[in-house]
PyMOL CGO cylinders between C-alpha atoms (Angstrom):
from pymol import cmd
from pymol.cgo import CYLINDER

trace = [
    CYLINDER, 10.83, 17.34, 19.03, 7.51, 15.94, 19.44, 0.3, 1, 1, 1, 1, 1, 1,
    CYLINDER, 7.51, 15.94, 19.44, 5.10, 16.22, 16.67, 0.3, 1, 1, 1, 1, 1, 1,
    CYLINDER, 5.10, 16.22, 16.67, 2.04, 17.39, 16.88, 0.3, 1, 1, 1, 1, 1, 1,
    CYLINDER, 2.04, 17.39, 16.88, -0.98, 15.63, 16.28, 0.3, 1, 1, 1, 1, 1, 1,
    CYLINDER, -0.98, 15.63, 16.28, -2.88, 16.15, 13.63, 0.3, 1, 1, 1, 1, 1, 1,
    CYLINDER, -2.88, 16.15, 13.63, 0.43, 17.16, 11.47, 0.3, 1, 1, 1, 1, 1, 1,
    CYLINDER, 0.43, 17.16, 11.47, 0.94, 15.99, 7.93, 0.3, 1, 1, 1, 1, 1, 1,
    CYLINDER, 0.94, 15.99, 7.93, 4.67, 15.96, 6.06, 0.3, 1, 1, 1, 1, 1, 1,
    CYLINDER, 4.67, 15.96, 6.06, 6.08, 14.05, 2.72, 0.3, 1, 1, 1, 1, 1, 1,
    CYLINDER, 6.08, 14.05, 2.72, 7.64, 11.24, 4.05, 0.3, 1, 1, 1, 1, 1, 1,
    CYLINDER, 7.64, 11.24, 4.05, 10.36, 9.20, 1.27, 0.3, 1, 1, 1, 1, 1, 1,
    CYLINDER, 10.36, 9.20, 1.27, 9.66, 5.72, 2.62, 0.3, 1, 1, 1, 1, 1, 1,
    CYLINDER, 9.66, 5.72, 2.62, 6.65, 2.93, 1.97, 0.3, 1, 1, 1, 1, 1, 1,
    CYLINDER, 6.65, 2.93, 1.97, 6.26, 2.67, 5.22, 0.3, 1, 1, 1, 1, 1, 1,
    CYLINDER, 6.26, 2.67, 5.22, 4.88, 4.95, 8.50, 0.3, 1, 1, 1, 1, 1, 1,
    CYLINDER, 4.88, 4.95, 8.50, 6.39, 5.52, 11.57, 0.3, 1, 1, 1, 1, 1, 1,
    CYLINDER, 6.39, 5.52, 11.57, 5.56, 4.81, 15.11, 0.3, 1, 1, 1, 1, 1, 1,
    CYLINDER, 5.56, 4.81, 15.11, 2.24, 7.30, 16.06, 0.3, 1, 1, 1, 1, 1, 1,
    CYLINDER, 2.24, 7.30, 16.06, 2.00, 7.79, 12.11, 0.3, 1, 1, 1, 1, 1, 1,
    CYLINDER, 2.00, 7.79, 12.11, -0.26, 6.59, 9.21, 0.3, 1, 1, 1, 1, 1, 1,
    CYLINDER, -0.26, 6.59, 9.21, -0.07, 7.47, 5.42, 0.3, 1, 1, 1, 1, 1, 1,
    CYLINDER, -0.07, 7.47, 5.42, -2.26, 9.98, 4.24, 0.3, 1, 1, 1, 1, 1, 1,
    CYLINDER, -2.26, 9.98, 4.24, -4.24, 7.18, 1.88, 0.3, 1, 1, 1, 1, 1, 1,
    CYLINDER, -4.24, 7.18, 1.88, -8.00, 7.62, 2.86, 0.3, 1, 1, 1, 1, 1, 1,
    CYLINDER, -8.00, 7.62, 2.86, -8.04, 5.03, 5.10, 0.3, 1, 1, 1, 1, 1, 1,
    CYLINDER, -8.04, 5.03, 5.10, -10.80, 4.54, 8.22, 0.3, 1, 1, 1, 1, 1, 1,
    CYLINDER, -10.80, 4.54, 8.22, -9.87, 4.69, 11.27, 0.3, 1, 1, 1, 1, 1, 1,
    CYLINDER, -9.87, 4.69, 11.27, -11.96, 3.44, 14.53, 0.3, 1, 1, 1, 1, 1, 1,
    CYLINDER, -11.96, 3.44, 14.53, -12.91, 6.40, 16.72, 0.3, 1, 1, 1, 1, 1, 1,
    CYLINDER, -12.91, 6.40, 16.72, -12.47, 4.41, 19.89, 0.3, 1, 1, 1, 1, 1, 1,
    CYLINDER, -12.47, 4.41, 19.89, -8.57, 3.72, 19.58, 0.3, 1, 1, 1, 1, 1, 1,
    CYLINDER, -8.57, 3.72, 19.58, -7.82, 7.37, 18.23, 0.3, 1, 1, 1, 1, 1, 1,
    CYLINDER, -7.82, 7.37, 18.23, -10.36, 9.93, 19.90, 0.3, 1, 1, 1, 1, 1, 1,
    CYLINDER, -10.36, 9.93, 19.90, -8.07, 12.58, 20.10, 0.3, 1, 1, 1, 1, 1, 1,
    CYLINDER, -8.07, 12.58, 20.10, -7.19, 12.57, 16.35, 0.3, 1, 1, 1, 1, 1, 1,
    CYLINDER, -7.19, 12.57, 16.35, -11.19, 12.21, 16.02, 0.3, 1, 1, 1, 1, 1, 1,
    CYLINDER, -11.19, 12.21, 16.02, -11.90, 15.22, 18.29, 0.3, 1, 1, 1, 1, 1, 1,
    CYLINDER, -11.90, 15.22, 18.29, -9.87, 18.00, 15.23, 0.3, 1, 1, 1, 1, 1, 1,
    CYLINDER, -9.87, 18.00, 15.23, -10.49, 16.38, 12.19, 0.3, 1, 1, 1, 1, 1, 1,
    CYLINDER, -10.49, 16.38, 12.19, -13.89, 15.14, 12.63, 0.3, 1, 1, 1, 1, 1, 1,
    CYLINDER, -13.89, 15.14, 12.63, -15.39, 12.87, 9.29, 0.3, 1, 1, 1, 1, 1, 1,
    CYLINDER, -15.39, 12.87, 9.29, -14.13, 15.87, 7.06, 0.3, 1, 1, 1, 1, 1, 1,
    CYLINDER, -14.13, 15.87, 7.06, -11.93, 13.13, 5.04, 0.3, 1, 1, 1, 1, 1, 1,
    CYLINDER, -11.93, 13.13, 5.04, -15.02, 9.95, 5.46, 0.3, 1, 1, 1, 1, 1, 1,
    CYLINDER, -15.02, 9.95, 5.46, -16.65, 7.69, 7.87, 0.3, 1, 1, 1, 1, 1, 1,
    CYLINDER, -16.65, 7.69, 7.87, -19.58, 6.98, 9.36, 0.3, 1, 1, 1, 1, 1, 1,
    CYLINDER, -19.58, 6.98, 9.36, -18.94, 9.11, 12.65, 0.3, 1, 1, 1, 1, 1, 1,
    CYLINDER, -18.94, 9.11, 12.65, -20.08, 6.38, 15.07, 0.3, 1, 1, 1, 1, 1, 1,
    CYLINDER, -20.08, 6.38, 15.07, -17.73, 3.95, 14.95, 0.3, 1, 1, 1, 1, 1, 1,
    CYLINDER, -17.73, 3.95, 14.95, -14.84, 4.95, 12.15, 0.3, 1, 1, 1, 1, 1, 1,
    CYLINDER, -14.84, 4.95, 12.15, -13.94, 8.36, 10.37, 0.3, 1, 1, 1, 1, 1, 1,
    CYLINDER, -13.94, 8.36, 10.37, -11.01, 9.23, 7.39, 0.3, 1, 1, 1, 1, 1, 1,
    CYLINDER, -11.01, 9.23, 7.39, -7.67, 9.95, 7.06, 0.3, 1, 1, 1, 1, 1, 1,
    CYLINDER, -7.67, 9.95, 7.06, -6.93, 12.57, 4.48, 0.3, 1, 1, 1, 1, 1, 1,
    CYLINDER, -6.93, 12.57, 4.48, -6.18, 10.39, 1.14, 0.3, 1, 1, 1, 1, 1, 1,
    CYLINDER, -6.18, 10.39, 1.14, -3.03, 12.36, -0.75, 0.3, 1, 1, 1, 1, 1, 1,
    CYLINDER, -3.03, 12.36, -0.75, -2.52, 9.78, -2.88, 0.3, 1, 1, 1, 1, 1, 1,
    CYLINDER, -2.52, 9.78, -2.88, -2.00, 11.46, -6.77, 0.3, 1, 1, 1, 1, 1, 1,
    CYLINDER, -2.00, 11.46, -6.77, -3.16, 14.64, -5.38, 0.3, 1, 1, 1, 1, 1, 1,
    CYLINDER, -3.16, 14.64, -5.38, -1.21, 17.78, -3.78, 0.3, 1, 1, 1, 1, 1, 1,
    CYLINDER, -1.21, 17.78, -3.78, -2.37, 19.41, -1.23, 0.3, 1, 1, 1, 1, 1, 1,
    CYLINDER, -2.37, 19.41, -1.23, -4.14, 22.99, -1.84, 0.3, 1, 1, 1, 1, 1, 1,
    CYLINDER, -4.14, 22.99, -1.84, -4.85, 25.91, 0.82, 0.3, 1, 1, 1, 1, 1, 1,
    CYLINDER, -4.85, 25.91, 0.82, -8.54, 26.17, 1.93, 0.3, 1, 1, 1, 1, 1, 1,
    CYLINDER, -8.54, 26.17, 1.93, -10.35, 29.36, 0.43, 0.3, 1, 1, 1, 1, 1, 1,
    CYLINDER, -10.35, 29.36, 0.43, -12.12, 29.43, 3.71, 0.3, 1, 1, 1, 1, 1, 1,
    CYLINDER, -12.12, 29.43, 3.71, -12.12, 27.42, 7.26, 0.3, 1, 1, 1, 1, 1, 1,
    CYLINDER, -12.12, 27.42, 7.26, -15.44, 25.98, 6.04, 0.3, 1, 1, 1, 1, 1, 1,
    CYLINDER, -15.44, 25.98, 6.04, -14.22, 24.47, 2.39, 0.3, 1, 1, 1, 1, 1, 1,
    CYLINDER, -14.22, 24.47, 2.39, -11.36, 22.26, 4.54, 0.3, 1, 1, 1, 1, 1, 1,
    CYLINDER, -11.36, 22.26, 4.54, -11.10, 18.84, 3.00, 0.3, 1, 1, 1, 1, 1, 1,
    CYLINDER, -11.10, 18.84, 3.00, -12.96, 19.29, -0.13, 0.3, 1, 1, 1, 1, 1, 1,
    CYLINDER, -12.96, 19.29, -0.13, -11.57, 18.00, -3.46, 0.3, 1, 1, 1, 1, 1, 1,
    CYLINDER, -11.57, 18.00, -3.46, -11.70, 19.22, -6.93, 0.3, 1, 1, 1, 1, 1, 1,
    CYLINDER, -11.70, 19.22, -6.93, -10.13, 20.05, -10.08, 0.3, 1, 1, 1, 1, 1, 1,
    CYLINDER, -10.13, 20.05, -10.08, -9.85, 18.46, -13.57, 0.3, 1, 1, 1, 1, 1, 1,
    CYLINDER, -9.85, 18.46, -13.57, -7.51, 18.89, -16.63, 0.3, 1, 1, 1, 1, 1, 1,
    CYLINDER, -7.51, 18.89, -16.63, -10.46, 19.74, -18.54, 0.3, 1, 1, 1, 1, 1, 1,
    CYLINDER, -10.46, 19.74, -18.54, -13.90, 20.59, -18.04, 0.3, 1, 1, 1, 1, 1, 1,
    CYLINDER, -13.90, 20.59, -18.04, -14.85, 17.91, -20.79, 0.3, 1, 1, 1, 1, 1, 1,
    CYLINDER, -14.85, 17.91, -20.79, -12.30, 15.59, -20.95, 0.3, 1, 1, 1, 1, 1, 1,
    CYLINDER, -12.30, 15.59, -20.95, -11.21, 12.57, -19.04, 0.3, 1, 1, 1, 1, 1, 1,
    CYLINDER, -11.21, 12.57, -19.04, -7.26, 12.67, -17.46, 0.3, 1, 1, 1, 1, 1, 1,
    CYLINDER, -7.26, 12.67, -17.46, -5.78, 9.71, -18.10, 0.3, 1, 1, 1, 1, 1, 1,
    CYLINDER, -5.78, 9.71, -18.10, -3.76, 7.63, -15.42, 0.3, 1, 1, 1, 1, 1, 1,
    CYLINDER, -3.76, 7.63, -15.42, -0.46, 9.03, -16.84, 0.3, 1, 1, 1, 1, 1, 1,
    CYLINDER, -0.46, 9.03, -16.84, -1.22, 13.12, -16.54, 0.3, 1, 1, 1, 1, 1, 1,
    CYLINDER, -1.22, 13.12, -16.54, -2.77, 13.93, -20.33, 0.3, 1, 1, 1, 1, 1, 1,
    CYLINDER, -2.77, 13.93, -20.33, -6.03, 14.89, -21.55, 0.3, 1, 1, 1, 1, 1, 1,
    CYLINDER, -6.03, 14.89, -21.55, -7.35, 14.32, -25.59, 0.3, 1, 1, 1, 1, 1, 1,
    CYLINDER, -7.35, 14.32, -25.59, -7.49, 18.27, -26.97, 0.3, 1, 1, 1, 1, 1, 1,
    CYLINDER, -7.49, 18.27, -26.97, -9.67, 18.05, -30.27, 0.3, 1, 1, 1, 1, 1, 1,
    CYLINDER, -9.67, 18.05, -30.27, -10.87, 20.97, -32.83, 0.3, 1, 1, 1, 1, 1, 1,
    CYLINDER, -10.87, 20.97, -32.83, -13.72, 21.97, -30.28, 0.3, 1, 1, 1, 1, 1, 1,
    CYLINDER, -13.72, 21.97, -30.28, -11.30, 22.98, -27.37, 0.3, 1, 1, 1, 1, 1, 1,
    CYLINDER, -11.30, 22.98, -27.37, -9.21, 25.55, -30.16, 0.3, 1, 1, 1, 1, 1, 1,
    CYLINDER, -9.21, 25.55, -30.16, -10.13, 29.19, -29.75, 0.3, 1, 1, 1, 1, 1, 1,
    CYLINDER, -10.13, 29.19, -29.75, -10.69, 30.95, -32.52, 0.3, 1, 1, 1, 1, 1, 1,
    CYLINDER, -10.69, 30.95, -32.52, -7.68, 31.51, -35.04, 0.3, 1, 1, 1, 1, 1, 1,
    CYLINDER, -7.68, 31.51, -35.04, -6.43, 31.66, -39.09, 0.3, 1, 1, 1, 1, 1, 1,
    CYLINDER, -6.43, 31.66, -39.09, -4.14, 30.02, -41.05, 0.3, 1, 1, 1, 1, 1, 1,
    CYLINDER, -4.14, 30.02, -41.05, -2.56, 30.63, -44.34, 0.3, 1, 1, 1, 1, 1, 1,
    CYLINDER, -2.56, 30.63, -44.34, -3.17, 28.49, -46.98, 0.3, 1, 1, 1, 1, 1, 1,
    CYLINDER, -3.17, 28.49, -46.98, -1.16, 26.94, -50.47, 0.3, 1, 1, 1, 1, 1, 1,
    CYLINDER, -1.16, 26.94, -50.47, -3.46, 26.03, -52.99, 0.3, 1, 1, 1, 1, 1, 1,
    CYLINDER, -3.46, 26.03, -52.99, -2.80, 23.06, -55.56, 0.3, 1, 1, 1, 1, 1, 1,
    CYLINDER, -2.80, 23.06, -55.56, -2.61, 24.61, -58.72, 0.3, 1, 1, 1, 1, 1, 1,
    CYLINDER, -2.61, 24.61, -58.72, -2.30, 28.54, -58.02, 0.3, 1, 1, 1, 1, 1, 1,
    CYLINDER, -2.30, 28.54, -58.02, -0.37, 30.15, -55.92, 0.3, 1, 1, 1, 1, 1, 1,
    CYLINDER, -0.37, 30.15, -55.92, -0.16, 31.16, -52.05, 0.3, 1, 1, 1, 1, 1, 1,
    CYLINDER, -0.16, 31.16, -52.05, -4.07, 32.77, -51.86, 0.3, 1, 1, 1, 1, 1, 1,
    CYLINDER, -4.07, 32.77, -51.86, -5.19, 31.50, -55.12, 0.3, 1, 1, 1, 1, 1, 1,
    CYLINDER, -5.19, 31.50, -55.12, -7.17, 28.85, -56.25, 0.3, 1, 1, 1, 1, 1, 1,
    CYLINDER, -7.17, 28.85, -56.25, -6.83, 27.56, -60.34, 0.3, 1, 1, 1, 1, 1, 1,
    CYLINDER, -6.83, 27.56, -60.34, -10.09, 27.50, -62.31, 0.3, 1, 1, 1, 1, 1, 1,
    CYLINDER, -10.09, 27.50, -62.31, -10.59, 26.04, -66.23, 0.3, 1, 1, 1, 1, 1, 1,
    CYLINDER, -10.59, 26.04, -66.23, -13.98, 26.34, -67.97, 0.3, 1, 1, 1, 1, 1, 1,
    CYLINDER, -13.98, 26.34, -67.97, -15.47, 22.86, -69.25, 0.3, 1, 1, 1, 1, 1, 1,
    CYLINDER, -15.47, 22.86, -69.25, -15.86, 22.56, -72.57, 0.3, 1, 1, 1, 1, 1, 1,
    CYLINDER, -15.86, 22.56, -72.57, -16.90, 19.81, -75.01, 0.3, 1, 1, 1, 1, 1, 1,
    CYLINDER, -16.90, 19.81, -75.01, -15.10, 19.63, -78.12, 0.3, 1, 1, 1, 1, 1, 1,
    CYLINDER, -15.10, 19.63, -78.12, -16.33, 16.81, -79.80, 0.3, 1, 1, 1, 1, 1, 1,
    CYLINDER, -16.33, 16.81, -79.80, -19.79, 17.38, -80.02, 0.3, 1, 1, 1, 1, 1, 1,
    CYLINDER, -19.79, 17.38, -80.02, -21.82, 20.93, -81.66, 0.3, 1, 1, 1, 1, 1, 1,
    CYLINDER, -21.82, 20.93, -81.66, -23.80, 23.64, -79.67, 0.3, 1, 1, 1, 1, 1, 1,
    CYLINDER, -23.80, 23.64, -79.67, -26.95, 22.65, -78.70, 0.3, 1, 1, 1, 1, 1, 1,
    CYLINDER, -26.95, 22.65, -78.70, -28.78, 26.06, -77.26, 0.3, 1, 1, 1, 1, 1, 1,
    CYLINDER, -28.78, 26.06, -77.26, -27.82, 29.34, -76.83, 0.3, 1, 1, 1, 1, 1, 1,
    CYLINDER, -27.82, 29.34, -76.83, -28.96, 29.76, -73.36, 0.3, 1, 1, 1, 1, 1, 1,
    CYLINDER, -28.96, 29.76, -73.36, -26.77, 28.48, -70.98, 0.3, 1, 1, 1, 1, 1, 1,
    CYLINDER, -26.77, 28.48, -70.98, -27.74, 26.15, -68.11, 0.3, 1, 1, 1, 1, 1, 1,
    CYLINDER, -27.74, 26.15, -68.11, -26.04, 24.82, -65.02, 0.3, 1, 1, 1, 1, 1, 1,
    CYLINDER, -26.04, 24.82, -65.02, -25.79, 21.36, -66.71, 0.3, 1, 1, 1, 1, 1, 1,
    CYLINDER, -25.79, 21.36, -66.71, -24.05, 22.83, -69.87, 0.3, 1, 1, 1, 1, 1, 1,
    CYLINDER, -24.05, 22.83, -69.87, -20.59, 23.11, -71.24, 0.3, 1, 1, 1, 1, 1, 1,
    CYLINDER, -20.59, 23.11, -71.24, -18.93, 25.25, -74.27, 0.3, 1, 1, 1, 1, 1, 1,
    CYLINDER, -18.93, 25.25, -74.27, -19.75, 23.66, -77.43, 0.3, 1, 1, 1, 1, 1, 1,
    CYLINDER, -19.75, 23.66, -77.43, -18.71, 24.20, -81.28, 0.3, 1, 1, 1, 1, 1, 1,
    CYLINDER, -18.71, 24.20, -81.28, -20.79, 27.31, -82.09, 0.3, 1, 1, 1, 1, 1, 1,
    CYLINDER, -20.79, 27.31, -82.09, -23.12, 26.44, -84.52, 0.3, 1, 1, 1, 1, 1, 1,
    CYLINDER, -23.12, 26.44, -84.52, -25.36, 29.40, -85.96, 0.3, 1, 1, 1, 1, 1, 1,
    CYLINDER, -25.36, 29.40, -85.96, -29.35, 29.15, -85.26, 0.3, 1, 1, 1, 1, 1, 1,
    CYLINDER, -29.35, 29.15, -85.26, -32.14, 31.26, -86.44, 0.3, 1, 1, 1, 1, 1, 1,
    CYLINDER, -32.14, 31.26, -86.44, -32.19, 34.07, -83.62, 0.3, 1, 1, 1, 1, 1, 1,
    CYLINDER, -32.19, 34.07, -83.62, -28.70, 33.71, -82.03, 0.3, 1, 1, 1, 1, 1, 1,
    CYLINDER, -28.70, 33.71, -82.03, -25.60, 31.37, -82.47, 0.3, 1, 1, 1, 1, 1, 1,
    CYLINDER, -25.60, 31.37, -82.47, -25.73, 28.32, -80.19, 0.3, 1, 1, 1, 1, 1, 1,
    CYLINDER, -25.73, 28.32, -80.19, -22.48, 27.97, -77.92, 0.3, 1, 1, 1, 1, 1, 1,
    CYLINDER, -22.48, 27.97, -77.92, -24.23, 25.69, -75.06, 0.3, 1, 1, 1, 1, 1, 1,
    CYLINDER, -24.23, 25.69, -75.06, -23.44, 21.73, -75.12, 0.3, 1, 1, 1, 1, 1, 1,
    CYLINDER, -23.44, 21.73, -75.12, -25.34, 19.15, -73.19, 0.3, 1, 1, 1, 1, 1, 1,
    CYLINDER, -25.34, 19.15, -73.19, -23.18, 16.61, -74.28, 0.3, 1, 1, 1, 1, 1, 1,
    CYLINDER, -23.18, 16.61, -74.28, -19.98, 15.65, -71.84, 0.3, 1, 1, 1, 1, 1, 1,
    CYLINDER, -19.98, 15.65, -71.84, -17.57, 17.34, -71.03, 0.3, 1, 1, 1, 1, 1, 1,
    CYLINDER, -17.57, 17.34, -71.03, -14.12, 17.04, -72.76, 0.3, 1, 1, 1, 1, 1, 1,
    CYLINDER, -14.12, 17.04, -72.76, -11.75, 19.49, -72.48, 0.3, 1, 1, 1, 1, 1, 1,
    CYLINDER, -11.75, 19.49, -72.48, -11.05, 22.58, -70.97, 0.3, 1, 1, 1, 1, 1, 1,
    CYLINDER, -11.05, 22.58, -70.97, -10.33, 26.47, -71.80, 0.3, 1, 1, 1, 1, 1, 1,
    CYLINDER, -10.33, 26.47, -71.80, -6.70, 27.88, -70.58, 0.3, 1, 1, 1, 1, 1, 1,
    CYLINDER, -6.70, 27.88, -70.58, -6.79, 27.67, -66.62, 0.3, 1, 1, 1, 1, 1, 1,
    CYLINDER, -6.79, 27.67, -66.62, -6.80, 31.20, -64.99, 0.3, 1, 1, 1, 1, 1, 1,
    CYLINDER, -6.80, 31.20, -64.99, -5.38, 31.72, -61.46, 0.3, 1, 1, 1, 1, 1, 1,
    CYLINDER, -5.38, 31.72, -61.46, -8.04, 33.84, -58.94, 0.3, 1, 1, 1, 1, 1, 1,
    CYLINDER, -8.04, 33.84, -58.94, -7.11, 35.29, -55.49, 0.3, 1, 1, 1, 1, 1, 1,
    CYLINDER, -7.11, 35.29, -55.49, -8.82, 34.70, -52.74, 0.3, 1, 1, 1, 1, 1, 1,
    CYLINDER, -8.82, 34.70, -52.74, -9.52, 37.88, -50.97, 0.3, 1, 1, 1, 1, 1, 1,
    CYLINDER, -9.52, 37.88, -50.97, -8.90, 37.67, -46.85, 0.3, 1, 1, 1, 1, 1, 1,
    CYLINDER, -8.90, 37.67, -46.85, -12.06, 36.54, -44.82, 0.3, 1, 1, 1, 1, 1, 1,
    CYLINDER, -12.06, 36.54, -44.82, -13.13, 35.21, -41.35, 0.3, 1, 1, 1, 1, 1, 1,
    CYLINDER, -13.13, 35.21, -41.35, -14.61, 31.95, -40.64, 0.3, 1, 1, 1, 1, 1, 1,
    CYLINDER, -14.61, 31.95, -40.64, -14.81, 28.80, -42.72, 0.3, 1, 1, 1, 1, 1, 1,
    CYLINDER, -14.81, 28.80, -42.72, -12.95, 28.98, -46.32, 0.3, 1, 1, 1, 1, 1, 1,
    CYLINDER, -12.95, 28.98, -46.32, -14.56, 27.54, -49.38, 0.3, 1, 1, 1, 1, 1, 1,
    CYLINDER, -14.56, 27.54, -49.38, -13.24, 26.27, -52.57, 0.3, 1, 1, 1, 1, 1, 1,
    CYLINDER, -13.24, 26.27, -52.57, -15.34, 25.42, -55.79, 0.3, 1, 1, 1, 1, 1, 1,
    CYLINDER, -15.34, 25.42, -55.79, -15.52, 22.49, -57.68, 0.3, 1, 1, 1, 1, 1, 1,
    CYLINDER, -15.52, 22.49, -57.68, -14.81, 23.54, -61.23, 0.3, 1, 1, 1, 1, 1, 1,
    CYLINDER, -14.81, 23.54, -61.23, -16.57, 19.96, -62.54, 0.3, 1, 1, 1, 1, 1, 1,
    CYLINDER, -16.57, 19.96, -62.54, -20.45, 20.80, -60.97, 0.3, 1, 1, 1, 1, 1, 1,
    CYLINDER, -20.45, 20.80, -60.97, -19.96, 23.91, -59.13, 0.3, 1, 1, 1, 1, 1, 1,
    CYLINDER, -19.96, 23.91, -59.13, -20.21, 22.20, -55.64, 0.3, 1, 1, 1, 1, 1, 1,
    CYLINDER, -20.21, 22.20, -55.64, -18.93, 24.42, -52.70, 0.3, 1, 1, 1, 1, 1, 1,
    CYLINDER, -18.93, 24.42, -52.70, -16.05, 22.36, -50.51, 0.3, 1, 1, 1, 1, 1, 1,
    CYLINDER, -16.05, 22.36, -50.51, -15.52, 23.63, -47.00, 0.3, 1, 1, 1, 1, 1, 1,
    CYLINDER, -15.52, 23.63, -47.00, -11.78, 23.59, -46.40, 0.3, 1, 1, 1, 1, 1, 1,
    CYLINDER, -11.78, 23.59, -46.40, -11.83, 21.73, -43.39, 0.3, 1, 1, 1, 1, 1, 1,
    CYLINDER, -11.83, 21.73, -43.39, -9.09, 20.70, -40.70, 0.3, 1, 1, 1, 1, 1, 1,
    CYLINDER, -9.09, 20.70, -40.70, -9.38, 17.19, -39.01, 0.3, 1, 1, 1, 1, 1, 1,
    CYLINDER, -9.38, 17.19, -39.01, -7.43, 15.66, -35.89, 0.3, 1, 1, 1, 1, 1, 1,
    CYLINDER, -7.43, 15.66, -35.89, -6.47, 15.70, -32.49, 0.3, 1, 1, 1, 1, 1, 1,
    CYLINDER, -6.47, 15.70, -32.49, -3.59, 15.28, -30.53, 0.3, 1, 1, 1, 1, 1, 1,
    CYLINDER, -3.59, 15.28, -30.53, -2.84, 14.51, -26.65, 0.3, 1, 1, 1, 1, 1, 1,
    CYLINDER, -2.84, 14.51, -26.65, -1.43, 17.09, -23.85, 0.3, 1, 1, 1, 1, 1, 1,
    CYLINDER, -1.43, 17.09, -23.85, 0.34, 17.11, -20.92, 0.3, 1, 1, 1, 1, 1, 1,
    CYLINDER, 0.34, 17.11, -20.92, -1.32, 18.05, -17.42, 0.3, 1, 1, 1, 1, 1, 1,
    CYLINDER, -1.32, 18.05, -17.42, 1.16, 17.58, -14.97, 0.3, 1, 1, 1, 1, 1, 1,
    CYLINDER, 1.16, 17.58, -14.97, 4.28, 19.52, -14.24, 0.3, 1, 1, 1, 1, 1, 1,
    CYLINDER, 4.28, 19.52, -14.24, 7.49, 17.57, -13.63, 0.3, 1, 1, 1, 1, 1, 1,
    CYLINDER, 7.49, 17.57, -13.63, 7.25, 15.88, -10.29, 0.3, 1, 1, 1, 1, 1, 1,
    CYLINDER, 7.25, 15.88, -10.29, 8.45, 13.65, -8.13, 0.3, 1, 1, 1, 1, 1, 1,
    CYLINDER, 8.45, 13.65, -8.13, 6.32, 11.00, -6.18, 0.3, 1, 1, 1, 1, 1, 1,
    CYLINDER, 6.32, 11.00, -6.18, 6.24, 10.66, -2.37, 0.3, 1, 1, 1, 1, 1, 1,
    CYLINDER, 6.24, 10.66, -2.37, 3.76, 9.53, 0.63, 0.3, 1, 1, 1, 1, 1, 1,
    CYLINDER, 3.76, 9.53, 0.63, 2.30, 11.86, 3.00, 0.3, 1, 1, 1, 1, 1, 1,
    CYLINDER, 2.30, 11.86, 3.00, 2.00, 10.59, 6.44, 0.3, 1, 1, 1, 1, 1, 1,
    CYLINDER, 2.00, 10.59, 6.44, 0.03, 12.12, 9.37, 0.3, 1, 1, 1, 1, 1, 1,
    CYLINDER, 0.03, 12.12, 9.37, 0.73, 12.15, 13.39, 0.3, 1, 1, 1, 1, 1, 1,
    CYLINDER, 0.73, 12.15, 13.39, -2.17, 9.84, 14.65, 0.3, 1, 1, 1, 1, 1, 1,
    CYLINDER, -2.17, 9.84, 14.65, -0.24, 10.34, 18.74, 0.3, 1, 1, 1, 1, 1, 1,
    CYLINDER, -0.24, 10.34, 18.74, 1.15, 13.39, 19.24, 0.3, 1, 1, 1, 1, 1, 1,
    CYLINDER, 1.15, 13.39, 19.24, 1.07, 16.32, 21.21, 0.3, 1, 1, 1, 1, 1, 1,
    CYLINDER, 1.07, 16.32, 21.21, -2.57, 18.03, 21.38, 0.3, 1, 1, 1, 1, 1, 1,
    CYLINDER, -2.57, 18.03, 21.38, -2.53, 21.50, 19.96, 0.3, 1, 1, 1, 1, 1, 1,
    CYLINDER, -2.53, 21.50, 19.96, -4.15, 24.29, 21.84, 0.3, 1, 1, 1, 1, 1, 1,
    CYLINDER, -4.15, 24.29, 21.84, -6.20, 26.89, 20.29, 0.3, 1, 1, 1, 1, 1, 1,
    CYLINDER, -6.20, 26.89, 20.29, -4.83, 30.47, 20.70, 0.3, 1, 1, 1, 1, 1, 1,
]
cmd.load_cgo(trace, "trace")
């Protein structure tokens, strides 16, 4: 059977037949192959005076047109932000996760629970007997209005740690340092590469560059 020209099929070899031409892009010159000009205009390149394009299959698949007028354009991406590597994969990082939870362990308490010990300083005697945020317990020592239980001096020990559950919350998670009271975000670092392509098998695509000329119905 005569093909038609025009036609494009996978073809298992490196090579084109007779009246064939591989489906890489390349120009052709209008003069030797007016016919094949005539249907397939410069959709796929060239200048349209002297040379115009082959379609160029090579690592892409072919995809139906939404409409006669979109023939020939070309598109798609892994990712709208990312780069495809030459192998199929794409770099997903913390930015590209939807929105989720995760249980956590603590160190030191249990599932939910974070461990907290009051600071105190044993060596040295109360100081004041209002508290400040860069106090500790002291030795009590009794003033003349109220007993003084506030140290300024360093820290040395600690009162019996006490466990404290975390009650269930959306968005970030933060833990407390029980040293200066500074809040640290529990955060989650990394990223990891994916996959784009399904399995596949590579092959050229050749087109029929003398053929028979179809007629329109």
């Amino acid at each position: 059977m005569d093909a038609m020209l025009g036609m494009i099929i996978p073809w298992p070899m490196n090579w084109a037949p007779a009246d064939w031409a591989m489906c890489n892009g390349q120009l052709l010159p209008m003069q030797q192959y007016m016919a094949l000009y005539s249907l397939i205009g410069t959709v796929y390149g060239g200048d349209g005076k002297t040379t115009f394009g082959l379609p160029n299959l090579c690592g892409k698949f072919p995809m139906g047109a939404p409409n006669p007028g979109q023939i020939g354009q070309t598109g798609g991406a892994a990712s709208a932000t990312a780069t495809v590597t030459s192998t199929g994969s794409v770099t997903i990082g913390l930015t590209n996760l939807p929105a989720h939870s995760h249980g956590a362990t603590f160190t030191g308490g249990t599932s939910g629970s974070v461990s907290i010990a009051i600071p105190v300083d044993s060596d040295s005697n109360a100081t004041d007997s209002v508290p400040t945020t860069t106090m500790v317990l002291g030795k009590p020592v009794s003033g003349t209005v109220a007993v003084k239980a506030y140290s300024t001096g360093a820290q040395t020990d600690t009162l019996k740690p006490f466990d404290v559950t975390l009650p269930a919350a959306s968005g970030s998670v933060a833990t407390t340092n029980t040293g200066d009271g500074t809040a640290l975000p529990l955060t989650l670092t990394g990223s990891a590469n994916m996959a784009t392509l399904p399995p596949f098998v590579t092959m050229n695509f050749i087109i029929c560059v003398n053929g028979l000329y179809p007629s329109r119905p």
